[in-house]
Residue frames as qw, qx, qy, qz and C-alpha x, y, z in Angstrom:
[[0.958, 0.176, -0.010, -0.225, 8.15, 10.68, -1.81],
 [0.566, -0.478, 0.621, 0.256, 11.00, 8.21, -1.38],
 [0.577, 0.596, -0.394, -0.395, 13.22, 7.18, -4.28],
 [0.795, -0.136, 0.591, -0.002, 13.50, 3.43, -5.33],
 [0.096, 0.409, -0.797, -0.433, 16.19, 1.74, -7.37],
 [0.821, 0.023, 0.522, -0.231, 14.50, -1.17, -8.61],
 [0.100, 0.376, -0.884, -0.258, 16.44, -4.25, -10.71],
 [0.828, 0.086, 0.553, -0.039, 14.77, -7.34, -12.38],
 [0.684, 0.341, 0.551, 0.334, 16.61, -9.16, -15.40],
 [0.385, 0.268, 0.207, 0.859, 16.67, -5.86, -18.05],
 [0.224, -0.858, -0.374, -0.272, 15.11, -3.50, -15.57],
 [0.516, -0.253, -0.282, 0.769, 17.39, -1.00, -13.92],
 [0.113, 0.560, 0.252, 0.781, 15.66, 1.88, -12.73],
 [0.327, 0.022, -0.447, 0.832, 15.25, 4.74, -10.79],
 [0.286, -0.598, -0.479, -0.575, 11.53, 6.07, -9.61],
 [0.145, -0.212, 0.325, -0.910, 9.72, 8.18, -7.07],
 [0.520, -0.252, -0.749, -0.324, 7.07, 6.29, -5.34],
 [0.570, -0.553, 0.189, -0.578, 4.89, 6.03, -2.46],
 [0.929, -0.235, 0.275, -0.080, 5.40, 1.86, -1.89],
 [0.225, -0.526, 0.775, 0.269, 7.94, -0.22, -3.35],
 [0.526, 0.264, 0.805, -0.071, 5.34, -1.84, -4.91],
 [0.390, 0.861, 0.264, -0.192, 4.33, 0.78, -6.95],
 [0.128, -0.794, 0.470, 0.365, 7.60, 1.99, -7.56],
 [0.289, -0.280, 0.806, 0.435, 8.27, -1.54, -9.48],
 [0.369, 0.767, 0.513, 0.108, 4.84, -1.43, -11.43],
 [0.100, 0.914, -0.076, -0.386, 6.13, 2.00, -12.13],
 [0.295, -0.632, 0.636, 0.330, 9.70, 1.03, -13.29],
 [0.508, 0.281, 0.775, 0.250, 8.00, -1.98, -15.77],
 [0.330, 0.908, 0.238, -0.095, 5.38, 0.53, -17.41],
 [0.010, -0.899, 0.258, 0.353, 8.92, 2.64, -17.87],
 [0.348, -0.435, 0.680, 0.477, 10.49, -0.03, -19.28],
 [0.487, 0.536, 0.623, -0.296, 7.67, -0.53, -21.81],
 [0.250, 0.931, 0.253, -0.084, 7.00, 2.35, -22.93],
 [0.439, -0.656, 0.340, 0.511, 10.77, 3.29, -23.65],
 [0.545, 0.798, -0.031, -0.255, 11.42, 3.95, -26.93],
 [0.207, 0.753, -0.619, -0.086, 14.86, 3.08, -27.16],
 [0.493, -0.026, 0.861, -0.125, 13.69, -0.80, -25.93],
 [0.383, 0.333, -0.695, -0.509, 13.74, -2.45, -29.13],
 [0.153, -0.304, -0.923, -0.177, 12.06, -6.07, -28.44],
 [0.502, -0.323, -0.405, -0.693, 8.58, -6.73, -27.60],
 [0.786, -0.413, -0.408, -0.212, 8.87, -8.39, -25.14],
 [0.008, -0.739, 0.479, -0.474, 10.54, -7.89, -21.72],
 [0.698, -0.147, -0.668, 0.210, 12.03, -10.84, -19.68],
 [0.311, -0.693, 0.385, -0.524, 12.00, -10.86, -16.08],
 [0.293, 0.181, -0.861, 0.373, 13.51, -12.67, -13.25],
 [0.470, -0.504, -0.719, 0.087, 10.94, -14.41, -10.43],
 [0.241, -0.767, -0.590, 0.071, 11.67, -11.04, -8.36],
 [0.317, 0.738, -0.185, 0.566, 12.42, -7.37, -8.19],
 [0.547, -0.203, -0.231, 0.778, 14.99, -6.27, -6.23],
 [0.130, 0.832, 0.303, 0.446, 14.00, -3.18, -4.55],
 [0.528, -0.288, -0.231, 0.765, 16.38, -0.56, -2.31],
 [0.028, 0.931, 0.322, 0.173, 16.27, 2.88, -1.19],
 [0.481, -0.760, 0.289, 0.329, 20.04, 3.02, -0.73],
 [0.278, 0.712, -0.426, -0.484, 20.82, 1.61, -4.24],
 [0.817, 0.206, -0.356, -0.403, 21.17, -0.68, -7.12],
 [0.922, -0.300, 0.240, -0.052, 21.69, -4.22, -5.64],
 [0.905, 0.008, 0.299, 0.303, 24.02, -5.21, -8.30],
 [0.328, 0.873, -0.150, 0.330, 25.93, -2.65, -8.12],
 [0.370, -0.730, 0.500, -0.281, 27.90, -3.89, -4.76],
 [0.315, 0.575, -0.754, -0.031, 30.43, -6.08, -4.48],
 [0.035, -0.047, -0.979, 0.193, 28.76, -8.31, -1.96],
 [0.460, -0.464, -0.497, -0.572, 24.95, -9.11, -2.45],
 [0.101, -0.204, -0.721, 0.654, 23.21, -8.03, 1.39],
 [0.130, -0.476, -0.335, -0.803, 20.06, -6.28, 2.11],
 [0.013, 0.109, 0.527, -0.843, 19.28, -4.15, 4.60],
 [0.020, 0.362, 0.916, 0.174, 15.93, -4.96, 5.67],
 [0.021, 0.620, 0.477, -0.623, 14.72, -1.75, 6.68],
 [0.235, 0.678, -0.100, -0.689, 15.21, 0.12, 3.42],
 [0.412, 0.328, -0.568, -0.633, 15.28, -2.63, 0.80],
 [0.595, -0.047, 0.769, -0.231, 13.56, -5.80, -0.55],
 [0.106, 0.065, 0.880, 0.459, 12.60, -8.66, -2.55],
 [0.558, 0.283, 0.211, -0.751, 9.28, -8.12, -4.29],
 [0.582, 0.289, 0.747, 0.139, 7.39, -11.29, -6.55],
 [0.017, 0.052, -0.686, -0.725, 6.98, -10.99, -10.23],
 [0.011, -0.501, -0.829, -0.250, 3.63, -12.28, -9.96],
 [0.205, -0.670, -0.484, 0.525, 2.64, -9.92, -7.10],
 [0.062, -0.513, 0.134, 0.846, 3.84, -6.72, -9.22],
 [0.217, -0.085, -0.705, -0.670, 2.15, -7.81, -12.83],
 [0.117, -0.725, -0.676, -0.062, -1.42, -8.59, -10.96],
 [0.287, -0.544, -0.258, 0.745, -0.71, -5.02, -9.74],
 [0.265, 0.067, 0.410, 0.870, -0.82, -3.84, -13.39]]
């Protein structure tokens, strides 16, 4: 199973998944359910940033290589819940 970084807003995480889709429904549910995430409520940016080479905003110049990463809607991943 491939491993996906996935980044929106105060998501930064690191899951095993079958899609990239799942992988960022995965990565919300993780930020949820996290115990050490103190509000209630979790902001998010219009879309996740997903990569199977690493975290976007971790590199000095923003690119993405289209074979192994991408942009994924907010809406698209919450109806997904």
């Amino acid at each position: 199973m491939p491993k996906y970084y996935v980044e929106n807003r105060e998501i930064k995480s690191v899951v095993d998944c079958k899609s990239p889709l799942k992988a960022c429904v995965m990565a919300l549910k993780k930020k949820a359910y996290d115990p050490s995430f103190s509000d209630k409520q979790i902001k998010l940016d219009l879309t996740f940033f997903v990569s199977e080479i690493g975290f976007i905003s971790d590199r000095k110049t923003f690119n993405i290589n289209k074979k192994a990463e991408g942009v994924i809607d907010t809406k698209a991943v919450l109806n997904s819940l």
